[in-house]
N, C-alpha and C positions, 0 to 999 in steps of 0.2 A: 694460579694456574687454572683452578675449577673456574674463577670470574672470565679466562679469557677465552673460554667451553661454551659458556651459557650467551655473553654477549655476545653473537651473533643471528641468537635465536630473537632477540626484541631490535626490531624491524618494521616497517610499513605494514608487512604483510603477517606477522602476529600481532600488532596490535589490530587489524581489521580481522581478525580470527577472535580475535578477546572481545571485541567489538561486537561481533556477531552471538556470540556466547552470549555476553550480559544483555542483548537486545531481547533474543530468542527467551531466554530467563524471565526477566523482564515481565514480557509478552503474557508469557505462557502462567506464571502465576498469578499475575493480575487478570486476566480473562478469568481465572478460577474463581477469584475472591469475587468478582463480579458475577460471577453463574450463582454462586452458593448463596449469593441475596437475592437472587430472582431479579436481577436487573432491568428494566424496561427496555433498554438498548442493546446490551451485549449479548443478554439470552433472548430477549422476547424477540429480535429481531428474526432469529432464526426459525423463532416460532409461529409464527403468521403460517397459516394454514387453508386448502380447499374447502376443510370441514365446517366453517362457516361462512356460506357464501358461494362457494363456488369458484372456481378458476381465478385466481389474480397473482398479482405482480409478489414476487419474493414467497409464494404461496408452498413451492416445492418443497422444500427443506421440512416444513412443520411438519405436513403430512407424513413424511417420510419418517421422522424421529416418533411421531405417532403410531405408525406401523412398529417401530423398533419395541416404542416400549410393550404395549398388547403382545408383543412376541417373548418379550424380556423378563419384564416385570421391573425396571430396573425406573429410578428418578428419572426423569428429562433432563433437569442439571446436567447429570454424570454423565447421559447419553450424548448432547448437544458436546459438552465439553469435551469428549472422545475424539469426535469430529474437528471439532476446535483447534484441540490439540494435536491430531494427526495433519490437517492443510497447515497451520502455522509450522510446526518442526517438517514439514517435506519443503516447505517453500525454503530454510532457511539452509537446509540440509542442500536441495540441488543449488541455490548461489552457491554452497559454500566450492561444491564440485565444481559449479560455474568458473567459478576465479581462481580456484588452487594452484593450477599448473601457469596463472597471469603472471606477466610482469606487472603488478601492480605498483603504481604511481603515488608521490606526496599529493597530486593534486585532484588523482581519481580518490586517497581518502575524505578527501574536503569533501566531494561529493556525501561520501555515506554519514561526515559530519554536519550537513548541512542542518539548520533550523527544519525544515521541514523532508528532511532525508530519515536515516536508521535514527538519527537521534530527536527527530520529530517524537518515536515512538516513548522514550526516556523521557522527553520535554510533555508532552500529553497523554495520562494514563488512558482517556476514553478511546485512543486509535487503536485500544486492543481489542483483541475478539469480533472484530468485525470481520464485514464479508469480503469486501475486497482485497483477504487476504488467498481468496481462490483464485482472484484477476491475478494476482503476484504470483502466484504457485503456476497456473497455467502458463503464463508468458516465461516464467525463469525455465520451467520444463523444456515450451518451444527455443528459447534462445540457447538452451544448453544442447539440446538435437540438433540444432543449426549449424551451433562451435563446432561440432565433434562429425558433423556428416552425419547424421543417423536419421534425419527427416525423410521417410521413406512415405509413398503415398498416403498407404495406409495409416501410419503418425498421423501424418499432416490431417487427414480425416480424423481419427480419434481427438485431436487438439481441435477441429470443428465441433464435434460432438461437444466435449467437454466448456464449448464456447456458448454451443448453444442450452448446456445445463448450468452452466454459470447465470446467465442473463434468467432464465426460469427461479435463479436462486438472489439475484440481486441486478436490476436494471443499470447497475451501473457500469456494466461490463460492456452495455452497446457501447460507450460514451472514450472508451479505453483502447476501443479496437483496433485504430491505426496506427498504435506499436507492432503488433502485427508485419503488418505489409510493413513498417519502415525496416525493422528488424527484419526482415525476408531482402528486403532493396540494401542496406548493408551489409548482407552477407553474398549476396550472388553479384552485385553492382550491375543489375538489368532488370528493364520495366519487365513484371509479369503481373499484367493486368489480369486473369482467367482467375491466379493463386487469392489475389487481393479481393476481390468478388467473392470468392469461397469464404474466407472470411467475416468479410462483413455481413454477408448473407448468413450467417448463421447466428450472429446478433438480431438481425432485421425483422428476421421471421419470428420467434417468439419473440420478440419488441413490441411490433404492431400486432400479434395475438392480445397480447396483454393491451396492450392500446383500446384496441376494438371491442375486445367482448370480457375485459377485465373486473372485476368488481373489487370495491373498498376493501382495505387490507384489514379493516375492521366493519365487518357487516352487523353488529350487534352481539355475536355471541361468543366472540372470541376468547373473551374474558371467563367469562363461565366454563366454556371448554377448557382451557387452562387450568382454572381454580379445581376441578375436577378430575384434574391429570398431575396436581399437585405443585402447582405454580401458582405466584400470586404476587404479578407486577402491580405497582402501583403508583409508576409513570412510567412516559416510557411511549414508544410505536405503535401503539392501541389505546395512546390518550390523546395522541397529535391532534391538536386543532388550530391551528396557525395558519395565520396568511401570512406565508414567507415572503413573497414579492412586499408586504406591507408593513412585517417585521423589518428588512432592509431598508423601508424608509425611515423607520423610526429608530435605526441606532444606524443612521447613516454614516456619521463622523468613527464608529469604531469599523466600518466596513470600508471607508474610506482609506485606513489602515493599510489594508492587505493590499494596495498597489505599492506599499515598502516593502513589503515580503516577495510580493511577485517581481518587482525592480531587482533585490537583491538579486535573486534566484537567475533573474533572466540574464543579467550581468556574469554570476557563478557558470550558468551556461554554458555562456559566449565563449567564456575565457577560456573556459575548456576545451568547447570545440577548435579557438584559433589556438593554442597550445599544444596540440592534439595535431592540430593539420589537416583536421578533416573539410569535407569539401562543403563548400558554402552550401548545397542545395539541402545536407543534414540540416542545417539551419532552418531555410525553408519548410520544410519535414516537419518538422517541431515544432513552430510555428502551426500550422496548419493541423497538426493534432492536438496543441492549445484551445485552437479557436472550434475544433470539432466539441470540447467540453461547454461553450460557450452557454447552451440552453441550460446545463445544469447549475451554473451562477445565476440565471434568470431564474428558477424554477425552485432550485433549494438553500439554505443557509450557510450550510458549512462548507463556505468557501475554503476554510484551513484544509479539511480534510479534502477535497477534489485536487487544491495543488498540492497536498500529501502524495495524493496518487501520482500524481504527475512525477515527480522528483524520486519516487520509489522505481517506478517504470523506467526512466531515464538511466538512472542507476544501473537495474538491471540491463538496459540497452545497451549503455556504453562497455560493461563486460566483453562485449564480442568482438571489439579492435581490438581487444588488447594484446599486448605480444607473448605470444607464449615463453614458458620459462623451461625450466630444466628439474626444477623440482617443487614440492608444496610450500618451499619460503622464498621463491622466487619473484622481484623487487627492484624496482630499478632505483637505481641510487641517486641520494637526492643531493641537487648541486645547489650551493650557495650563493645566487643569483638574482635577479629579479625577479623571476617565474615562483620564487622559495619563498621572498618577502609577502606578496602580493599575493599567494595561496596563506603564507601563513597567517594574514592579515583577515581572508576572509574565515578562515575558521577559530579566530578567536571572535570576531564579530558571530557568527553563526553559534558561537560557545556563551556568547552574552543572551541575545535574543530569543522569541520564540513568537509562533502565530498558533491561536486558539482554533478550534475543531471550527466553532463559528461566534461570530462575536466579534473580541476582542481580536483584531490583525497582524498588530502588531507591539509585544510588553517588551519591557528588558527583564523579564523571567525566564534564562533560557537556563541552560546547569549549572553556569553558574552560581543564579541566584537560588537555585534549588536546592545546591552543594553547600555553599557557602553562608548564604544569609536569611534563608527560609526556616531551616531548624535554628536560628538564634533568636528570628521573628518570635520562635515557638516555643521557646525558653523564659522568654522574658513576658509573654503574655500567662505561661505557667507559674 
């Protein structure tokens, strides 16, 4: 009697709640383990600052945690991780608001199962603690204002604001921007060119500030000011010296790779949107703010992590068709068909594979091999 209480509760839509759980987990204590060594990437990142140098790209945030501590007294670690940990848990907190009242779908899981979806983050510890979890948070905030009617002028301005202090804290936010407009164009189903303008315009402008009168995110004293403020990277975003256009030529064949991951994915897509019903021009859409990332494939490495963003965004986008339900376990039910086969197909493949942050494109390491035969690897070399 109690088994036929509880089986109703394990569902689509609690296992994408348990899903969200272990990611958010996940997330949130590996960013820690990373801050508490002084990481070159996950903390140092944040820490790029005005105070040597003057005015440049991702410079905001340092300064700012700078201010905190002289007020504080407290580590940088604990401070940056505060911050860390309040955008990651609000990002995961408003999807979770986002999709509660969803009918969510077998095949919108597949999304958040994809290789480089929620389980990107499980599949690669370095996608944690970065910054483009502010691009996540801003856009699930907009799209969730949008679901619910609440986009009121003033919003939509403060999600400008927030747009153009994002891009001051990480450039990669210009590059993201037209989820945006697409998310505004599937929710009202009309061109508003003035709205789409305001948006980008508020990437564009601290863009080319940074463009124009930017200085190196390491002008010499970075390092010293850190060690002095009680940090002390020792690789990391204040040692970069790479020619990424020239590193790409020279591990050409594992970059070569990531057209299997981006094939998958774009396949995964498709299938969704003609499954879905939706109108060819989303397609288009898509496409077209694909190809707006295109300089950031020219210009940086981690090809993994750019179509990371992409497939997180999408995710969050596709939230806002979905049908509402009736209450927080609401589910459409899943028919045993082809649509069932051919999603289940791909998230056992998306459960084998995985694509590296940059590098390798595409391994058969995906949780499988993590779950299964990675701690055996580690047994037996013990």
């Amino acid at each position: 009697m109690k088994l036929k209480k509880i089986l109703p509760y394990f569902n689509i839509k609690t296992f994408i709640y348990f899903l969200i759980a272990i990611t958010a987990i996940y997330t949130l204590a590996f960013t820690l383990v990373y801050n508490l060594k002084d990481d070159g990437y996950i903390l140092a990142d944040w820490l790029i600052n005005y105070e040597d140098g003057g005015f440049k790209r991702r410079g905001l945030s340092g300064s700012f945690f700078f201010i905190l501590q002289d007020l504080t007294g407290l580590r940088l670690n604990y401070i940056v991780y505060f911050f860390q940990f309040s955008i990651i848990s609000l990002f995961f907190w408003y999807y979770t608001k986002l999709i509660r009242y969803k009918e969510t779908s077998f095949l919108y899981l597949s999304l958040l199962l994809s290789s480089i979806g929620f389980l990107g983050l499980l599949n690669n510890v370095t996608y944690v603690g970065k910054k483009e979890f502010i691009v996540f948070l801003i856009f699930t905030l907009f799209v969730y204002l949008l679901d619910n009617d609440k986009l009121s002028k003033l919003k939509e301005w403060g999600i400008c604001l927030l747009l153009c202090i994002s891009t001051l804290l990480h450039e990669v936010t210009l590059f993201y921007v037209p989820y945006f407009a697409i998310a505004l164009f599937l929710k009202t189903d009309k061109f508003e060119l003035t709205r789409y303008i305001k948006y980008f315009l508020s990437v564009f402008i601290p863009a080319a500030l940074i463009l124009i009168i930017g200085k190196n995110v390491n002008e010499g004293q970075s390092l010293e000011i850190l060690s002095q403020r009680g940090v002390h990277p020792i690789y990391g975003i204040f040692f970069w010296d790479v020619d990424e256009r020239q590193y790409i030529k020279e591990h050409l064949y594992e970059y070569k790779l990531y057209f299997i991951t981006l094939a998958i994915s774009v396949f995964h897509i498709a299938y969704y949107i003609i499954c879905s019903h939706y109108k060819k021009l989303l397609s288009l859409l898509l496409i077209g703010a694909f190809l707006f990332t295109i300089p950031l494939f020219y210009l940086a490495i981690d090809w993994g992590r750019w179509m990371y963003i992409h497939m997180m965004m999408i995710i969050i986008l596709f939230a806002l068709p979905l049908k509402n339900g009736d209450s927080v376990l609401s589910f459409e039910k899943i028919k045993v068909d082809g649509k069932f086969y051919v999603t289940s197909l791909i998230i056992i493949f998306s459960l084998i594979y995985r694509s590296e942050m940059s590098g390798k494109g595409f391994t058969f390491e995906g949780i499988f091999y993590r779950v299964f035969i990675a701690p055996t690897e580690l047994l037996n070399k013990m």
